[in-house]
C-alpha atoms as a printed R data frame, in Angstrom:
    type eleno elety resid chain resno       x        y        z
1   ATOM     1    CA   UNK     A     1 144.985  -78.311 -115.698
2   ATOM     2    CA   UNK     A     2 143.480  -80.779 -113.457
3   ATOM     3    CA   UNK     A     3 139.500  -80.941 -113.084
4   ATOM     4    CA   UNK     A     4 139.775  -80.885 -109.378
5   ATOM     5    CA   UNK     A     5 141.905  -77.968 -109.172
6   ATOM     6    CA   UNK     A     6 139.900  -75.558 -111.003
7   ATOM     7    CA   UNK     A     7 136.722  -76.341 -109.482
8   ATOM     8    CA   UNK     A     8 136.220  -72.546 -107.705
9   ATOM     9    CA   UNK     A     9 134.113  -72.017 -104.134
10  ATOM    10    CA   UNK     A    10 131.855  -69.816 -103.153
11  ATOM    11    CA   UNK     A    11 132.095  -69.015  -99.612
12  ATOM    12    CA   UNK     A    12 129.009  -67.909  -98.226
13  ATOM    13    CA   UNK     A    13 128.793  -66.582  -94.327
14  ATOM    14    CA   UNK     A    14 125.217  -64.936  -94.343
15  ATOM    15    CA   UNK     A    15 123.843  -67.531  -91.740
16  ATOM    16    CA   UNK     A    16 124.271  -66.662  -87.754
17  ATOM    17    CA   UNK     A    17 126.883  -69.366  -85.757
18  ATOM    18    CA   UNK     A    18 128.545  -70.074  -89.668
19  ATOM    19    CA   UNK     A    19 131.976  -69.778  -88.977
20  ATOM    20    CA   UNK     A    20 134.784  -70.395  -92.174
21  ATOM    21    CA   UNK     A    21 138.000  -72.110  -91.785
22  ATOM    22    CA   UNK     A    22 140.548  -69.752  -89.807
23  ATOM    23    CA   UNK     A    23 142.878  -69.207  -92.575
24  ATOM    24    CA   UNK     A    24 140.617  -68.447  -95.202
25  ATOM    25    CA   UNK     A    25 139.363  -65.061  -96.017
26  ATOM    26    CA   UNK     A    26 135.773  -64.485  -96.628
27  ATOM    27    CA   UNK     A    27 133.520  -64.660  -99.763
28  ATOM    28    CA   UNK     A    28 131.111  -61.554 -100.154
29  ATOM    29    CA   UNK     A    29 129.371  -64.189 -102.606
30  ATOM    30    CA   UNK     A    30 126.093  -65.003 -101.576
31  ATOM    31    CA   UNK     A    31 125.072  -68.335 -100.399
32  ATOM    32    CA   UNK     A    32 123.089  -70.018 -103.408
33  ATOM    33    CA   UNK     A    33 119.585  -71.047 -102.268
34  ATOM    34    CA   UNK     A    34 118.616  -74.824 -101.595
35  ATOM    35    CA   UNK     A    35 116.891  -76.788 -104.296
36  ATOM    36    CA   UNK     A    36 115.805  -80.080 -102.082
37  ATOM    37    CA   UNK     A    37 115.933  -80.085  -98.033
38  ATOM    38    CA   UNK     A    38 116.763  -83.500  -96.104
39  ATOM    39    CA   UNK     A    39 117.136  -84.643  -92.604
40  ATOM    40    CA   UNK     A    40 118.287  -87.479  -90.778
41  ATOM    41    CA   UNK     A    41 114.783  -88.802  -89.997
42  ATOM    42    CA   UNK     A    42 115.111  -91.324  -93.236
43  ATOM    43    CA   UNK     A    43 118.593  -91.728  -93.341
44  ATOM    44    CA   UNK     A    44 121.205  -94.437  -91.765
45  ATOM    45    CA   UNK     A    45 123.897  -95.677  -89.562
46  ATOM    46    CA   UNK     A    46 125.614  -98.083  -91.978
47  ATOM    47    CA   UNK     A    47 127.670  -98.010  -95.080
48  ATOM    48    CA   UNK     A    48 126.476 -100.504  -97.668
49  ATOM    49    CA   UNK     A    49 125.339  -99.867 -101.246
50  ATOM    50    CA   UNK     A    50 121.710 -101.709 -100.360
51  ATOM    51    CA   UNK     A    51 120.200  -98.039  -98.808
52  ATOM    52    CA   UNK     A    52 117.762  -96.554 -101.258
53  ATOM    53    CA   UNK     A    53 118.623  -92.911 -101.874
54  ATOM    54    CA   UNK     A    54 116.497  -90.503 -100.130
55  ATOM    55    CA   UNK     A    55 117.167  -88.417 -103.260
56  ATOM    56    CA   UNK     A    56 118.196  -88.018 -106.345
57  ATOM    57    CA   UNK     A    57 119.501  -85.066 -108.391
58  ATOM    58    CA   UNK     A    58 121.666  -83.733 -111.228
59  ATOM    59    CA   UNK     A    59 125.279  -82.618 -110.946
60  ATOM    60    CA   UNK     A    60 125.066  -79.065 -109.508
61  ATOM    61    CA   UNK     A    61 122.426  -79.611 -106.972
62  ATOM    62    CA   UNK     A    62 122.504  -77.345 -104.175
63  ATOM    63    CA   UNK     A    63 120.718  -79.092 -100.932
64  ATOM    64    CA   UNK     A    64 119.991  -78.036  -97.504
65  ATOM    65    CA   UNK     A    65 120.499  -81.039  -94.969
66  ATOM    66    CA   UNK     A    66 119.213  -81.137  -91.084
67  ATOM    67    CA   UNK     A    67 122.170  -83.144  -89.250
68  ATOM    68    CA   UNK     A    68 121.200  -84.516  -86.068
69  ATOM    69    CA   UNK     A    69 124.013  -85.132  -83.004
70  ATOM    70    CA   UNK     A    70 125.995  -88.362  -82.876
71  ATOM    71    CA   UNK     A    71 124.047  -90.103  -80.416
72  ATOM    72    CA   UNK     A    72 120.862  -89.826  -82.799
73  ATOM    73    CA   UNK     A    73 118.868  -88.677  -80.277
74  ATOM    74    CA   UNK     A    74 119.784  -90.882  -77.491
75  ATOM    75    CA   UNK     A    75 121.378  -87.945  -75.496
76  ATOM    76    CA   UNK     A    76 119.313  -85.858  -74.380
77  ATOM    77    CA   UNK     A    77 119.499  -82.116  -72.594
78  ATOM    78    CA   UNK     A    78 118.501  -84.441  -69.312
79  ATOM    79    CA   UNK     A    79 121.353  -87.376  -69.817
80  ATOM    80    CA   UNK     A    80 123.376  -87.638  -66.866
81  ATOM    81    CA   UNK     A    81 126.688  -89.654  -66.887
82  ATOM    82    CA   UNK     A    82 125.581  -92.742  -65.096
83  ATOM    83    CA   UNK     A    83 123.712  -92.960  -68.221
84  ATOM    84    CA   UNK     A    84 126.957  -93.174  -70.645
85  ATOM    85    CA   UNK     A    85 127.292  -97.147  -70.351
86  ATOM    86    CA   UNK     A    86 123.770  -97.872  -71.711
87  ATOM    87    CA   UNK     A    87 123.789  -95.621  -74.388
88  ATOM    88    CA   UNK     A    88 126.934  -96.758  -75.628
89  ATOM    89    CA   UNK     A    89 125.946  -99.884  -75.267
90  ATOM    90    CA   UNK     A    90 123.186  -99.491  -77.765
91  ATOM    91    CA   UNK     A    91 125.584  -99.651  -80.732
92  ATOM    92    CA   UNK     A    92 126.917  -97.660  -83.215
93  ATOM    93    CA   UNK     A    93 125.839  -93.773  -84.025
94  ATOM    94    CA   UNK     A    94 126.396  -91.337  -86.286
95  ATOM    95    CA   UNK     A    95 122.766  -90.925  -87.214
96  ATOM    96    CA   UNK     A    96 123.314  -89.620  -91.321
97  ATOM    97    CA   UNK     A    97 121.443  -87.817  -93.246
98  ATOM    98    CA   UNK     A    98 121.164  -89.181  -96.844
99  ATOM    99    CA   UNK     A    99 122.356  -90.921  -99.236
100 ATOM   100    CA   UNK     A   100 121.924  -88.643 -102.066
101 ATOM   101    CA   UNK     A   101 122.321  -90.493 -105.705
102 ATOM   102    CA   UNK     A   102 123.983  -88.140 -108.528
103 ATOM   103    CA   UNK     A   103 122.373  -89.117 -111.998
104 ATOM   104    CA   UNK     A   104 125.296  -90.269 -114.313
105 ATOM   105    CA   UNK     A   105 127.763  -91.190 -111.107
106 ATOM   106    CA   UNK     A   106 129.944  -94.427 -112.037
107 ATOM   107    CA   UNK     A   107 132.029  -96.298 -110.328
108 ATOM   108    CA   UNK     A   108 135.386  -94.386 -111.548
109 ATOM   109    CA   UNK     A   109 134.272  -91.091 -111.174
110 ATOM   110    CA   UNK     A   110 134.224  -88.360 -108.606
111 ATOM   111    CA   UNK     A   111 131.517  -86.563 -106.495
112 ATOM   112    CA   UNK     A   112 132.683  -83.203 -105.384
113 ATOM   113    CA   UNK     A   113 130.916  -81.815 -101.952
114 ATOM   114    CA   UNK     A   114 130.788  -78.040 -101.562
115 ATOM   115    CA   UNK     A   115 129.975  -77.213  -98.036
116 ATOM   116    CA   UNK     A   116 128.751  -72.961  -98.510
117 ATOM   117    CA   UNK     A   117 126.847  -73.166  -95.124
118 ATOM   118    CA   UNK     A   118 127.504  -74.649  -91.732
119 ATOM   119    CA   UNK     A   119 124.593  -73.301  -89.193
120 ATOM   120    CA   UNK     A   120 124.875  -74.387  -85.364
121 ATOM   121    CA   UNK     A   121 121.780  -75.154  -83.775
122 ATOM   122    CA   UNK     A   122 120.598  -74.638  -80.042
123 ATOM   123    CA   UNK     A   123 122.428  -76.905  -77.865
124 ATOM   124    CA   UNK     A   124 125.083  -79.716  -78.082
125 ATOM   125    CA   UNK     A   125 126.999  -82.178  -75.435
126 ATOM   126    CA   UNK     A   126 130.633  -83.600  -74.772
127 ATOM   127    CA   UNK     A   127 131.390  -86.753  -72.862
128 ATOM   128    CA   UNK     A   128 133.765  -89.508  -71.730
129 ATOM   129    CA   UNK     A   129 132.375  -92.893  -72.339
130 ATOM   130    CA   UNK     A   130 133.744  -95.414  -70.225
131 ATOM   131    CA   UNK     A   131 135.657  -97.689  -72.856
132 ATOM   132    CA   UNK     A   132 135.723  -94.946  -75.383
133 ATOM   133    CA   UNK     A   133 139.119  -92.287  -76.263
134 ATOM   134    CA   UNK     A   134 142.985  -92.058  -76.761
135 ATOM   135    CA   UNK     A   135 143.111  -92.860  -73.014
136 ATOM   136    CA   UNK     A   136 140.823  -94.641  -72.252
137 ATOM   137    CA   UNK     A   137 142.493  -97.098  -69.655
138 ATOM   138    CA   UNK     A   138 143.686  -93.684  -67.736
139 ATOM   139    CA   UNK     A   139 139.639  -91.854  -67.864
140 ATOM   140    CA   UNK     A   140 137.611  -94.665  -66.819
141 ATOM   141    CA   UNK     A   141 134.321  -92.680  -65.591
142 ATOM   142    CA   UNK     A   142 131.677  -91.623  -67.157
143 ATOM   143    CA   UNK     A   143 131.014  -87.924  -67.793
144 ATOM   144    CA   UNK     A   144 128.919  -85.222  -69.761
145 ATOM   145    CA   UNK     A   145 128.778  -81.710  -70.227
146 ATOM   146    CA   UNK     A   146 125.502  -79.961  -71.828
147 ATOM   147    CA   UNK     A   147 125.846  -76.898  -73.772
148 ATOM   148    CA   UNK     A   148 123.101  -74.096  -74.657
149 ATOM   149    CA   UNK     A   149 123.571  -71.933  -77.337
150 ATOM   150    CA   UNK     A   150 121.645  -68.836  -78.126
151 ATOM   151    CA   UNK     A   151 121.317  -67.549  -81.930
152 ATOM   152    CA   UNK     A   152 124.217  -65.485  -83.366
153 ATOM   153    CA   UNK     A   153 126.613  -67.603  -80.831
154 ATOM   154    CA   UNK     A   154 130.026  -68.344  -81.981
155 ATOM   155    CA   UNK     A   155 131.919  -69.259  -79.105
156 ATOM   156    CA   UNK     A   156 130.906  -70.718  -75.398
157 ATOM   157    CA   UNK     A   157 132.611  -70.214  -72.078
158 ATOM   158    CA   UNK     A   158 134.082  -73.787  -71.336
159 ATOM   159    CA   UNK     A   159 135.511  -72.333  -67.795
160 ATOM   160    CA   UNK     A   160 136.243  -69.048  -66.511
161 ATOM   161    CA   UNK     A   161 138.290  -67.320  -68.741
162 ATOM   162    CA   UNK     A   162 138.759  -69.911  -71.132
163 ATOM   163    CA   UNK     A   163 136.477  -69.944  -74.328
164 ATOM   164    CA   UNK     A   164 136.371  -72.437  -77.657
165 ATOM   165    CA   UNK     A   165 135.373  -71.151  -80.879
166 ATOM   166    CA   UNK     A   166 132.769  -72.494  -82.972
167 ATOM   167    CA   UNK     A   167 134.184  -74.241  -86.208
168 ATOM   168    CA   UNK     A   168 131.271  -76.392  -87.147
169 ATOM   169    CA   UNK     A   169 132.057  -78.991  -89.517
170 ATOM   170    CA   UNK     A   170 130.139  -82.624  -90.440
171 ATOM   171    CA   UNK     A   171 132.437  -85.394  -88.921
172 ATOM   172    CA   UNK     A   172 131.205  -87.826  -91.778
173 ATOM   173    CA   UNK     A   173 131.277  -87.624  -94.930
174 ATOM   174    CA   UNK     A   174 131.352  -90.496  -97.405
175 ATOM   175    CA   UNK     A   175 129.614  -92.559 -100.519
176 ATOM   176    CA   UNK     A   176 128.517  -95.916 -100.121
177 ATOM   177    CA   UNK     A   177 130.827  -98.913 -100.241
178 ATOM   178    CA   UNK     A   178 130.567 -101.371 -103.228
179 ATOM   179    CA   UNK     A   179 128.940 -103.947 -100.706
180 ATOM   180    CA   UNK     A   180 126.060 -105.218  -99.664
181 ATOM   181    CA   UNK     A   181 127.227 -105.778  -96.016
182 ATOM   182    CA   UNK     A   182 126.883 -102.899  -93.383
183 ATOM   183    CA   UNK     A   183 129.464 -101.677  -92.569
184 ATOM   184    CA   UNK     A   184 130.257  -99.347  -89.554
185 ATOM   185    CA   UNK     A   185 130.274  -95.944  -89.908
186 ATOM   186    CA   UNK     A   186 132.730  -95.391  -86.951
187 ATOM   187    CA   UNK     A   187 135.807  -95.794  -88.959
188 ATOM   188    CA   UNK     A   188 137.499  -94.103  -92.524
189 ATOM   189    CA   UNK     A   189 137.456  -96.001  -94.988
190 ATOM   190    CA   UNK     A   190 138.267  -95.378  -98.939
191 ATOM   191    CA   UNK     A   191 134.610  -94.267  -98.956
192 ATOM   192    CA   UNK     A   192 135.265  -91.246  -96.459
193 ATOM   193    CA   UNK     A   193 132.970  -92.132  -93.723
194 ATOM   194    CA   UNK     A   194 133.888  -90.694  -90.014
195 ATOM   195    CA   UNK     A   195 136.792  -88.443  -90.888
196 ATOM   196    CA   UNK     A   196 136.863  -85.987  -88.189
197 ATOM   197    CA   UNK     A   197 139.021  -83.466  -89.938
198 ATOM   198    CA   UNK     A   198 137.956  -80.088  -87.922
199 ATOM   199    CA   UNK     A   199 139.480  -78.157  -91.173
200 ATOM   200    CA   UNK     A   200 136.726  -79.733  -93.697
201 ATOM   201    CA   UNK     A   201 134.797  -76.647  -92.880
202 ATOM   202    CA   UNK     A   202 132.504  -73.975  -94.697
203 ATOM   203    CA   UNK     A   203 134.465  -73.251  -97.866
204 ATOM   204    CA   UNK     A   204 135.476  -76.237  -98.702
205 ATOM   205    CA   UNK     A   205 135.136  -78.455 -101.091
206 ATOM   206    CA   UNK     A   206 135.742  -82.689 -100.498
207 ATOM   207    CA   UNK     A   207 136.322  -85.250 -103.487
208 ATOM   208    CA   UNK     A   208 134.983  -88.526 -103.285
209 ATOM   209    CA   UNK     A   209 135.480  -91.188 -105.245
210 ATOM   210    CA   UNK     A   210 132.373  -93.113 -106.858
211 ATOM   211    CA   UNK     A   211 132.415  -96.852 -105.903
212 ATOM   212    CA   UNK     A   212 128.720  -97.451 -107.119
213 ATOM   213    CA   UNK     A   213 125.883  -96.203 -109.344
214 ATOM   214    CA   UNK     A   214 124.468  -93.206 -107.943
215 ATOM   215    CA   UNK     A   215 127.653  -92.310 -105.773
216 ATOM   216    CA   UNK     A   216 124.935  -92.556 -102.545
217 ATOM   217    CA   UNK     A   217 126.814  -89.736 -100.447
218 ATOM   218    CA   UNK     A   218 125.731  -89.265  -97.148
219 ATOM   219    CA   UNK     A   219 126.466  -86.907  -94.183
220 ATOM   220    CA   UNK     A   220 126.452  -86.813  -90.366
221 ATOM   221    CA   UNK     A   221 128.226  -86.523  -87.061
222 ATOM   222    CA   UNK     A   222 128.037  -82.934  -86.815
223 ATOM   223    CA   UNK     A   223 130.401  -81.380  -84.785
224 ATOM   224    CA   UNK     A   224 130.647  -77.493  -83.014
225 ATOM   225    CA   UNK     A   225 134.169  -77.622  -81.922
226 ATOM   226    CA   UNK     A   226 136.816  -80.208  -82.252
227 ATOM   227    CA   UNK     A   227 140.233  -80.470  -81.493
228 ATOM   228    CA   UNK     A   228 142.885  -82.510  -84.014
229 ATOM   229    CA   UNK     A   229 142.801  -85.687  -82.939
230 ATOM   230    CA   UNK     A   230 139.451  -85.785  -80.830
231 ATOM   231    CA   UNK     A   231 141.389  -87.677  -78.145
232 ATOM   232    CA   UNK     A   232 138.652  -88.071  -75.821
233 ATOM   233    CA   UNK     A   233 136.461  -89.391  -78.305
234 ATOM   234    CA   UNK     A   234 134.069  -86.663  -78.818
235 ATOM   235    CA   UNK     A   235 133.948  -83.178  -80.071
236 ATOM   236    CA   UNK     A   236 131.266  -80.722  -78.901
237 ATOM   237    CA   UNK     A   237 128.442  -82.758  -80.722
238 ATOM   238    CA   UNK     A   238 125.424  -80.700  -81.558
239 ATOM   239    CA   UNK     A   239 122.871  -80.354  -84.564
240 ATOM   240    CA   UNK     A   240 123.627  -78.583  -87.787
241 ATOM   241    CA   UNK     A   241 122.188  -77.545  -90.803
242 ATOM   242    CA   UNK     A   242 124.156  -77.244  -93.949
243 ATOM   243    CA   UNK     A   243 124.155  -76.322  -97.538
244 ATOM   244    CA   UNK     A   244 125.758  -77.985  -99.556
245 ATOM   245    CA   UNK     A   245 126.423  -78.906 -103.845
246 ATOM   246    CA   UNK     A   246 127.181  -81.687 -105.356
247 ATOM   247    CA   UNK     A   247 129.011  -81.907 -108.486
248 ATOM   248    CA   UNK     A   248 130.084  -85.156 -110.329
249 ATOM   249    CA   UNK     A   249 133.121  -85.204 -112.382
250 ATOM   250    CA   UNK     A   250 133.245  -87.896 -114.907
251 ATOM   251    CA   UNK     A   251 136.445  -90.281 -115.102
252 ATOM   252    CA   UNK     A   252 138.049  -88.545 -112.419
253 ATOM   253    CA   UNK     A   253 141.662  -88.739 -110.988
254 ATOM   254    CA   UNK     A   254 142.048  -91.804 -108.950
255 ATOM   255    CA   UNK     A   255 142.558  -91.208 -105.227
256 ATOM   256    CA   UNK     A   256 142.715  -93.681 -102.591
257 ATOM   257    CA   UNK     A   257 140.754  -91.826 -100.093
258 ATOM   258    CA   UNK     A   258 138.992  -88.637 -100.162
259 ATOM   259    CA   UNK     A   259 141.001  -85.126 -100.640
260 ATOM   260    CA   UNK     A   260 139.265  -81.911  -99.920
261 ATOM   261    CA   UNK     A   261 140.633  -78.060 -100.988
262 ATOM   262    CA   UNK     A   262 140.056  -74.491  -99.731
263 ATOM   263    CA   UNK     A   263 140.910  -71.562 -101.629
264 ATOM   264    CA   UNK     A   264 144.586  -71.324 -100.080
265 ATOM   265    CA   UNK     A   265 145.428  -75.070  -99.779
266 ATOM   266    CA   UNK     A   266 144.629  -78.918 -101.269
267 ATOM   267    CA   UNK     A   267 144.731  -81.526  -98.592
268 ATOM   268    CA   UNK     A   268 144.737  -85.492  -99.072
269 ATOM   269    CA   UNK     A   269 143.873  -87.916  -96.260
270 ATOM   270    CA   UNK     A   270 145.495  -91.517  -95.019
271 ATOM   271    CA   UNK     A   271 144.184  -93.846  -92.849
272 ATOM   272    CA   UNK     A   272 145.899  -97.181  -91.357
273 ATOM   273    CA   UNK     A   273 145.264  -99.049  -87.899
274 ATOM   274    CA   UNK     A   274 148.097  -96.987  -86.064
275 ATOM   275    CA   UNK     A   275 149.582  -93.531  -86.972
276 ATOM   276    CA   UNK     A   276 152.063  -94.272  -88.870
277 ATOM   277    CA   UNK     A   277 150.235  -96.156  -91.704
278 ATOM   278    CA   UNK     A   278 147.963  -93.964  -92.136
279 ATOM   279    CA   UNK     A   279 150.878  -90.671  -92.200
280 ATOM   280    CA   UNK     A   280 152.700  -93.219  -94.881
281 ATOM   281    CA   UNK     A   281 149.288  -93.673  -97.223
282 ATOM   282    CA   UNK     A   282 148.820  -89.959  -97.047
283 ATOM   283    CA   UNK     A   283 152.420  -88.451  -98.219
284 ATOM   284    CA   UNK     A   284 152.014  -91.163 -100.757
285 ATOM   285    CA   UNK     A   285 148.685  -89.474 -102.111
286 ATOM   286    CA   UNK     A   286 150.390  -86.115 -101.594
287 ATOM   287    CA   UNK     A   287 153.167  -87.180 -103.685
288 ATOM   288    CA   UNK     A   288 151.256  -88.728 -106.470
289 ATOM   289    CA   UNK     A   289 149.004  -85.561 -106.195
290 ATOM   290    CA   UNK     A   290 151.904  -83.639 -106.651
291 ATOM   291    CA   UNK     A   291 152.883  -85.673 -110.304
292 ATOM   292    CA   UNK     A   292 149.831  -85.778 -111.308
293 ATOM   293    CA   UNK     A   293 149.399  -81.617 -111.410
294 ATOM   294    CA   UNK     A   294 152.859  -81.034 -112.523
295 ATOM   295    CA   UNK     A   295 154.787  -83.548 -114.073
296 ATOM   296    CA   UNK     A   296 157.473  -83.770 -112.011
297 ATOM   297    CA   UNK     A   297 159.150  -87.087 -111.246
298 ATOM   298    CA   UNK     A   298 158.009  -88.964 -107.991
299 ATOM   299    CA   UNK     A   299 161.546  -87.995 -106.401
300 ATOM   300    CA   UNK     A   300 161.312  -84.898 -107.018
301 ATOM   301    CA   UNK     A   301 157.287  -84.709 -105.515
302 ATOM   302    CA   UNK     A   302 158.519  -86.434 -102.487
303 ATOM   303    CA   UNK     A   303 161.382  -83.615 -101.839
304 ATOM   304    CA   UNK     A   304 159.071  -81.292 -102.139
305 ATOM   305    CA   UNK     A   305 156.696  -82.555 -100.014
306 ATOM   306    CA   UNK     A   306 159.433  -83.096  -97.319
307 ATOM   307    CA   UNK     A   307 159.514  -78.785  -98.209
308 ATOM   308    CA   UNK     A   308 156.076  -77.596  -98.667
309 ATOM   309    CA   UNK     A   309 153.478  -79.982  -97.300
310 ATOM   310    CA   UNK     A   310 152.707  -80.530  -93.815
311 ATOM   311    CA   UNK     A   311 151.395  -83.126  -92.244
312 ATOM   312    CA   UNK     A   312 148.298  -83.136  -89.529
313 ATOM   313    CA   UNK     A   313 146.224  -85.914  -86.974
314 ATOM   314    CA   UNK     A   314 143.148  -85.304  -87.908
315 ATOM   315    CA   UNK     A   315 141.633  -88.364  -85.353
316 ATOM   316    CA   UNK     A   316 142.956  -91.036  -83.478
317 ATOM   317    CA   UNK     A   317 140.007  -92.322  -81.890
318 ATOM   318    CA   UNK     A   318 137.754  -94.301  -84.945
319 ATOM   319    CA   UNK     A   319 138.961  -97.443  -83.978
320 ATOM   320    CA   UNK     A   320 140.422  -99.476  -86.084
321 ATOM   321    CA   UNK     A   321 141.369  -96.817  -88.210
322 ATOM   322    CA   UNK     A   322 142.670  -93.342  -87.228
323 ATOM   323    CA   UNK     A   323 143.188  -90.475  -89.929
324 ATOM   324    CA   UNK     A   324 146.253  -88.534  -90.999
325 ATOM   325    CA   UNK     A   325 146.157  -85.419  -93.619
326 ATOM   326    CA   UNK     A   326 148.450  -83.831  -95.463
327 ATOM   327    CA   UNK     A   327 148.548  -80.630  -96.493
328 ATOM   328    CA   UNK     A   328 150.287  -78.004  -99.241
329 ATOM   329    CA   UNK     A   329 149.459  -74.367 -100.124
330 ATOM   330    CA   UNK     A   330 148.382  -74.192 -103.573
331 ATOM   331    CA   UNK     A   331 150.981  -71.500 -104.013
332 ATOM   332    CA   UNK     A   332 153.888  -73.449 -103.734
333 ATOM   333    CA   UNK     A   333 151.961  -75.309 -106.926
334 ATOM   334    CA   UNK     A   334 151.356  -72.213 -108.750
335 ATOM   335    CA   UNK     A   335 147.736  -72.947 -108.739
336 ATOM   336    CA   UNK     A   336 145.311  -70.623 -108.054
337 ATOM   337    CA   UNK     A   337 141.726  -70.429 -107.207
């Protein structure tokens, strides 16, 4: 059976304002403790193989990491929306904690990221940037709304009567680029990068593939609550601290951009400059997925697809890319775990 299929979870939820994905049912598994504990204070806003890892572990590591808000500090609790223009003028965020080098990663293999904890912190912030969003030429002022959160939160009063859930999730995700340029971080790439899938939640577990020595994964852009697509160009943006392991699987299948599982389901991801490029890379990953766990012929993995698999914006505002997945229940596959 594939490597990447029987690679099983552990689903911890022992942490106040951890919330799992919605159709998932809960581990009584215990969250494994942290080996190492990084934060964002020597990490970066730029893909490139150059950035020295800020650690370095075996396959199996289990690491906390402090993820600080997209801005990287440069929204505040006092930012105002006449403010907006001049921090976005500032440059690129997506502040990100890492990278963390895997001994024995080569270009070829796979790093797999196990997210068992997803904590909220105290406070986070949504806006409209002037410039910024799916429609952007329709919202052209600024604005911002600050949130407070108290511990053991997991859901905040948007307007009377109307609340959001918490579904905390890390917006990027991603190993370095086999380049020495730096790159942006504000679109996916084959490296991962800023994915904004709202369903790579606690629970689950996202494959990589290794592009460089080391692997160099880093993580970031942690988001509260997001909507698919993120259409005004931010989700509730707020701190986070997560556990998460690291596991490298040697010569591993060849993907053209990450794919993550859950216990119930195995997704793959496309990207492309409009929506349908990227929907057209991902049911071609789904359907060479789908032949590479069960020998069936590429016709018959693309009917079934058309059957089983279901397709999902995950973002449409990380210009120039945006990001499609594609989904099917590991039932349909006969897999389990």
């Amino acid at each position: 059976m594939n490597r990447l299929l029987v690679l099983f979870l552990l689903v911890g939820l022992t942490a106040c304002s951890t919330t799992p994905a919605a159709d998932e049912v809960a581990s009584s598994v215990p969250v494994p403790e942290p080996e190492y504990s990084i934060t964002h204070e020597n990490g970066h806003n730029k893909w490139s193989r150059t950035f020295e890892p800020v650690l370095t572990v075996d396959s199996g590591a289990i690491i906390e990491a402090y993820l600080v808000e997209a801005s990287g500090g440069y929204v505040t609790r006092a930012t105002k929306a006449l403010d907006l223009p001049g921090i976005l003028a500032i440059g690129p965020f997506h502040a990100l904690t890492g990278p963390v080098a895997v001994n024995g990663a080569e270009p070829g293999d796979v790093l797999a990221v196990t997210l068992h904890e997803i904590e909220v912190q105290d406070w986070g912030w949504s806006a409209v940037f002037p410039g910024f969003g799916f429609l952007a030429d329709e919202f052209t002022e600024p604005y911002i709304r600050i949130f407070e959160f108290e511990e053991g939160q997991t859901e905040l009063e948007y307007a009377p009567g109307i609340t959001i859930p918490f579904r905390p999730f890390p917006g990027v995700m991603g190993v370095a680029p086999d380049t020495e340029e730096l790159w942006s971080t504000v679109p996916p790439r084959h490296n991962g990068g800023n994915m904004d899938d709202r369903d790579m939640v606690t629970g689950t577990t996202t494959y990589f593939p290794v592009l460089v020595e080391g692997g160099l994964f880093s993580i970031g852009d942690p988001h509260v609550a997001q909507g698919d697509g993120e259409i005004s160009g931010t989700a509730i943006e707020g701190d986070l601290r997560v556990i998460f392991e690291i596991e490298l699987i040697k010569a591993g299948r060849d993907m053209p951009s990450p794919q993550y599982e859950s216990p119930s389901h195995y997704s793959v991801t496309g990207y492309g400059e409009t929506i349908d490029d990227a929907a057209i890379m991902a049911t071609r990953a789904m359907v060479d997925y789908i032949v590479d766990v069960t020998g069936m012929t590429r016709t018959e993995a693309y009917v079934l697809s058309s059957l089983a698999a279901h397709l999902k914006i995950a973002e449409v505002v990380d210009v120039p890319h945006m990001l499609v997945t594609m989904r099917i229940d590991k039932s349909v596959l006969n897999v389990d775990g």
